[in-house]
N, C-alpha and C positions, 0 to 999 in steps of 0.2 A: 330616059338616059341612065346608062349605069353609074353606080357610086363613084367608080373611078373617073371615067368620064366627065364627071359633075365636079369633083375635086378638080380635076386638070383644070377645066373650065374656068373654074373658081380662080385659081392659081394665075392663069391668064388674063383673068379681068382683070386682077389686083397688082400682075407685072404692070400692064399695060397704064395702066391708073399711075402707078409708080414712076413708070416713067415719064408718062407726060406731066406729072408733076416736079418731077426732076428738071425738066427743059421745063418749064415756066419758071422753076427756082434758080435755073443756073444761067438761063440768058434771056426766052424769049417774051421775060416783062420786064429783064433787067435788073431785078430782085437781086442778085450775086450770081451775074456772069464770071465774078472774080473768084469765086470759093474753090474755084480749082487751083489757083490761085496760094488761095489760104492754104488748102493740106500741101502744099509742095514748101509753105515757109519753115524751114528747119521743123518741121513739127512743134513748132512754135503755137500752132492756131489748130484748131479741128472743123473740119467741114459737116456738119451736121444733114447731110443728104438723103445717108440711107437710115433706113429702120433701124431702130436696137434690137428689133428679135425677128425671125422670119414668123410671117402667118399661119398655125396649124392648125387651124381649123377655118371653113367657110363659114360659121355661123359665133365667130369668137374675136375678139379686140382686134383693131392693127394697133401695134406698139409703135412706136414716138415715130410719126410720121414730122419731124421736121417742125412741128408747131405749138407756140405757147397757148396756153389757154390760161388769159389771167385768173387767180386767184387759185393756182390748180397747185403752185407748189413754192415748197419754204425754199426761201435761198439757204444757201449753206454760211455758215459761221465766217468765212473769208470768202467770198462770192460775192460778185458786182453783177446786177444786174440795170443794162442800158438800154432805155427803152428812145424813142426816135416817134415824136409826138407831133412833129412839123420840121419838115426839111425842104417847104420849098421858098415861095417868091412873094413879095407883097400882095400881088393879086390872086389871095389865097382859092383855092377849088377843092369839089367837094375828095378829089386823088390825096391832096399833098395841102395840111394845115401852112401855116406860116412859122418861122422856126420855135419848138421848143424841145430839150429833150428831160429826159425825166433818172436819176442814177437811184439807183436803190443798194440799199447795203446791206450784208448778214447779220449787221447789229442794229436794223432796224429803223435806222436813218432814212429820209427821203429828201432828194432836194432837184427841185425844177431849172434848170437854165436856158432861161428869158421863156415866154409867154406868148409867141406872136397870135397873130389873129389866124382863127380857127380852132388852134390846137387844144383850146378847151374842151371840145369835142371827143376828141381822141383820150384826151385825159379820164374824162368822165365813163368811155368806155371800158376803163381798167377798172372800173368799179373799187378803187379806194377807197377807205372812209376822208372824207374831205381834211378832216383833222392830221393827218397825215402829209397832208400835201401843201404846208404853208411856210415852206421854206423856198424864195426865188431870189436866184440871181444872174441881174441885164449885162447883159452885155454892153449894151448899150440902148439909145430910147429912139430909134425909128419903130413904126408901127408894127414893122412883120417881125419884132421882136418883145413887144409890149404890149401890142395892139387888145390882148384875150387879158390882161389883166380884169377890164369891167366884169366878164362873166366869170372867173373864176373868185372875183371879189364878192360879187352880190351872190351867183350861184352858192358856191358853198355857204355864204353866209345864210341864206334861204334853207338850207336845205342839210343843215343838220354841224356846220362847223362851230366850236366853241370856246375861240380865241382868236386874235387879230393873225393878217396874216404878216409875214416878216418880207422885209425886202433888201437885197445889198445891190449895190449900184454904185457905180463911177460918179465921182465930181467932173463937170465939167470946168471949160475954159474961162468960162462967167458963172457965177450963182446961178443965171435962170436957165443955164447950160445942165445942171447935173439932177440927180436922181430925187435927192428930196424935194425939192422944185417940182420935179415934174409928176410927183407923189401928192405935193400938197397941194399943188393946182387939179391933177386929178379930181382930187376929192371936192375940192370947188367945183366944178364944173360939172360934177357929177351932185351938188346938194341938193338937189330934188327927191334923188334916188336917194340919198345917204337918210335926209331928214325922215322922208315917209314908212323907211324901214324900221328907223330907228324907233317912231314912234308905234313900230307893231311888235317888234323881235327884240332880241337879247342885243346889247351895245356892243359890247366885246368882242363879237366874233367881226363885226364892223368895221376895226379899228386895223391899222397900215403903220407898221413900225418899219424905218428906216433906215436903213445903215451906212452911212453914205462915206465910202474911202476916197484917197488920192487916185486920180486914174492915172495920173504918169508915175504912180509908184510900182515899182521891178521885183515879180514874184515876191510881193507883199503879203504875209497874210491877213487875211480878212475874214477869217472862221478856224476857230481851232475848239471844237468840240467832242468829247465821246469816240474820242481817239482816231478824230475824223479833221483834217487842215486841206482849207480851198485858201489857195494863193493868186494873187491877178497878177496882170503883166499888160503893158500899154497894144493896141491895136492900133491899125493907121485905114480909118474909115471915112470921108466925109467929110468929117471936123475933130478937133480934137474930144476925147472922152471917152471912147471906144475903147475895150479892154476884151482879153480874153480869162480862160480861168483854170488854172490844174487842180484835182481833186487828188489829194494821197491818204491810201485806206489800207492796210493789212502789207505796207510796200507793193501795193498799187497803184499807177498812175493811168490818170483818164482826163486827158487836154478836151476843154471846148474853148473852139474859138470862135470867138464873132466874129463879123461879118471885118474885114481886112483886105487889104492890097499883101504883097510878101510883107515879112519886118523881119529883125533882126532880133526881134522879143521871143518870134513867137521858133526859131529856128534854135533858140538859146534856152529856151524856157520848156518845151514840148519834148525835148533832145530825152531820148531813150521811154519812148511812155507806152504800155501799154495800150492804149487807146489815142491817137490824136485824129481829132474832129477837126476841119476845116473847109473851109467853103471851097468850093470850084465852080466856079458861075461859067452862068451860058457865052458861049462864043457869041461875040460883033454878029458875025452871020446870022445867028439862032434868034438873037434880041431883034435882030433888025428882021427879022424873016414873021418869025411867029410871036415875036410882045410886042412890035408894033413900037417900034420904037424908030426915030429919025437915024442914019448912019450916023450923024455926027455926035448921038446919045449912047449908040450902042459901043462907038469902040472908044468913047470915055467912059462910061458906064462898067462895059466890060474887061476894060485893061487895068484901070485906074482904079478906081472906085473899089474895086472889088480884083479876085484872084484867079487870072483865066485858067485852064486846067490843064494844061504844061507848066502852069508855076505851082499850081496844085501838086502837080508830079516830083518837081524840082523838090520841093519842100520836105515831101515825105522819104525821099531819095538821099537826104540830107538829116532827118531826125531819126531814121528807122524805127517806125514806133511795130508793137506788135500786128496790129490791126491800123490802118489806114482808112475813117470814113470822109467820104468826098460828100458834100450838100449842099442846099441852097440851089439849085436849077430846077427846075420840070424836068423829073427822072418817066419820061413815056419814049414811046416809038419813034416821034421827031427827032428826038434829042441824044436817048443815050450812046447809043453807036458812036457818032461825033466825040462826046463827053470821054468814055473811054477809049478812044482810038490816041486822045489828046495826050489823056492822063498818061498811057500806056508809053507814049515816047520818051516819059522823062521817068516811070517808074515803074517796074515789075515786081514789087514786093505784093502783102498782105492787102486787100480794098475791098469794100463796100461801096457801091454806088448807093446812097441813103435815099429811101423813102417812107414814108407814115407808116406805123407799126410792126416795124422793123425790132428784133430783142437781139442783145448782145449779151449772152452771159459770159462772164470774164473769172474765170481763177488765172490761178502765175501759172496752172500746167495747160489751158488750154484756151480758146476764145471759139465758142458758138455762134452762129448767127441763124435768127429764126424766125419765121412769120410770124404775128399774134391774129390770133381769131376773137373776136371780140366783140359783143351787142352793139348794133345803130341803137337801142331803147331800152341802155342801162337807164336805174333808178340808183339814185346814192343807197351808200351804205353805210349802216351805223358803226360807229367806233366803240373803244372802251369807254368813252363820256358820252353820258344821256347826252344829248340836246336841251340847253335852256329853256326857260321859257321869258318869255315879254318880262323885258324891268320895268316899263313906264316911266321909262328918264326924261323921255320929250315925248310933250303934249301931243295929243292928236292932230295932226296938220289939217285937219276936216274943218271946217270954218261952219259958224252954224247957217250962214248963207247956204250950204252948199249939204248939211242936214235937213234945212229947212224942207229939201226936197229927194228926201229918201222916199222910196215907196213900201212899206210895211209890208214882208215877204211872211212874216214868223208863223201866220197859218199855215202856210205849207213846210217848215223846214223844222217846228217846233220839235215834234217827235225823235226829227234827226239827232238833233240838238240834245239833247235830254239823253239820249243812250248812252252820245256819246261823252257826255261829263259824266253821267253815273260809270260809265264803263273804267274812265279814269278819275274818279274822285274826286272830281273838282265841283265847288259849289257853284 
């Protein structure tokens, strides 16, 4: 084939590539069907679709095809970056964690909001140093909101974190209703695990400090650090305790809210924000169709309980935030058609339909939206602080019952052993 030839060719695969990633990005996985959407909002948002640079040569980089690769770049000095680490439904799968997402700052801040089951996973494939990542705050204490606390407790405490982690959390309607309650029985319930770590590892990185606010108190704050204030505001979920939370950074705002029916908090308190997060749960039909739920579960479940996605649309139609994220459903082929056909009748602005590993980078001139590519078999990474070692604060939980009947390995492991204390200077 001639040069030219072989160029054109070239040219043509990489159209062609282009574009079908383009349609998988823009509707047909549902990823942001909306991003056409986004570049039409007053130039408000930017659609991150195409290239930054065209291809010039077949044997040379494609530039910024639309995706993060964690650890690949510095945020900028007034830059939010929002990552989307569980946006679905209690009965987490291996698509879509259970809710958590994760804000990151240009000054180097991190902080997680709620923890559901799975989204440990996803966390860990950002390859953070654990150390980083011990700032949470619940929305509230159902499971697909808390659920991933045990593995992000023992995990990073295992694996290289070297301080307690922190928690802020709602008061509930009774004591045994709110966040330290459900912290310190945690830790009960889990002393098996607590006890037998403790008596191998460093104590400190083991330890859960608590922070526990008024949930019926009204864009309260609840964090004002490093020129960084997270404010709450009451949700109406379930029962009472339920809170949502605004983050203000650089005159930036970025609403999450928890899981809620409408309120008048959250249309009062979200009002102008550069980011507002809110759930849109599946339609009566979808629950009762595909989650197997009774009718008379799914259109309290889905009306009441939670926020169908015409009030999803209502809501944002009513706050104009820059970026509008809809979550909390199974964002797949069942469902999203429906989801936005819904949302669509009550809003046309700025939307994201949210699913796992989703990035939002945010400055005041523009909002991205972008896949992350990311390891299924990250290993942690280390931080600016070694890792401890074992204080020996509590006994060996090993009973001599249970030495009695060790079987003596050290012929085969001795060598091992030996290199590797000489290697690191331990006697």
């Amino acid at each position: 084939m001639k040069p030219r030839s072989m160029l054109k060719g070239a040219f043509l695969v990489l159209v062609a590539a282009a574009i079908f990633a383009l349609g998988q990005y823009a509707g047909m996985t549902g990823r942001t069907v909306q991003l056409t959407n986004v570049a039409d909002a007053a130039g408000q948002a930017a659609a991150p679709q195409r290239a930054a640079a065209p291809v010039t040569s077949p044997t040379g980089t494609a530039p910024d095809r639309y995706l993060y690769y964690p650890g690949t770049e510095e945020l900028g000095s007034e830059e939010i970056r929002l990552i989307a680490l569980g946006t679905g439904m209690p009965l987490a799968r291996r698509s879509q964690a259970a809710t958590c997402w994760l804000v990151e700052l240009g000054n180097g801040d991190k902080f997680l909001f709620d923890i559901g089951t799975g989204a440990n996973a996803n966390l860990s494939g950002l390859m953070i140093p654990f150390d980083f990542t011990k700032k949470i705050f619940l929305t509230h204490l159902h499971t697909d909101h808390w659920g991933d606390l045990p593995g992000l407790w023992a995990g990073g405490w295992t694996a290289g974190r070297t301080s307690a982690l922190e928690i802020w959390g709602p008061t509930g309607a009774t004591e045994d209703m709110g966040t330290k309650y459900a912290v310190e029985h945690f830790l009960k319930a889990y002393n098996w695990d607590n006890m037998t770590r403790l008596a191998n590892l460093a104590s400190a990185p083991g330890k859960i400090i608590v922070h526990e606010f008024d949930y019926k108190g009204e864009n309260q704050v609840v964090y004002d650090e490093n020129g960084v204030a997270i404010r709450s505001f009451p949700a109406i979920h379930a029962g009472d305790g339920a809170v949502s939370f605004a983050l203000y950074w650089k005159g930036m705002k970025v609403v999450i809210g928890g899981d809620s029916m409408p309120n008048t908090w959250y249309t009062r308190y979200a009002l102008d924000a550069d980011v507002a997060i809110h759930e849109a749960f599946l339609t009566p039909e979808l629950l009762w169709k595909l989650y197997n739920q009774a009718p008379e579960t799914a259109i309290g479940v889905g009306t009441y309980v939670h926020t169908p996605p015409q009030a999803f649309g209502k809501i944002m139609s009513t706050i104009k935030p820059r970026m509008a994220i809809a979550y909390h459903f199974f964002n797949e082929a069942d469902t999203r058609s429906q989801m936005q056909k819904y949302i669509r009748e009550t809003y046309d602005g700025p939307l994201t339909l949210a699913e796992d590993n989703l990035v939002w980078n945010i400055t005041k001139d523009a909002i991205h939206v972008r896949n992350i590519i990311s390891p299924d078999e990250a290993w942690s990474v280390a931080g600016p602080t070694a890792p401890l070692p074992p204080d020996r604060t509590v006994p060996d939980q090993l009973s001599k019952w249970s030495l009695d009947h060790r079987w003596d390995i050290s012929d085969v492991s001795a060598k091992m052993v030996q290199e590797f204390k000489a290697k690191h200077n331990m006697q």
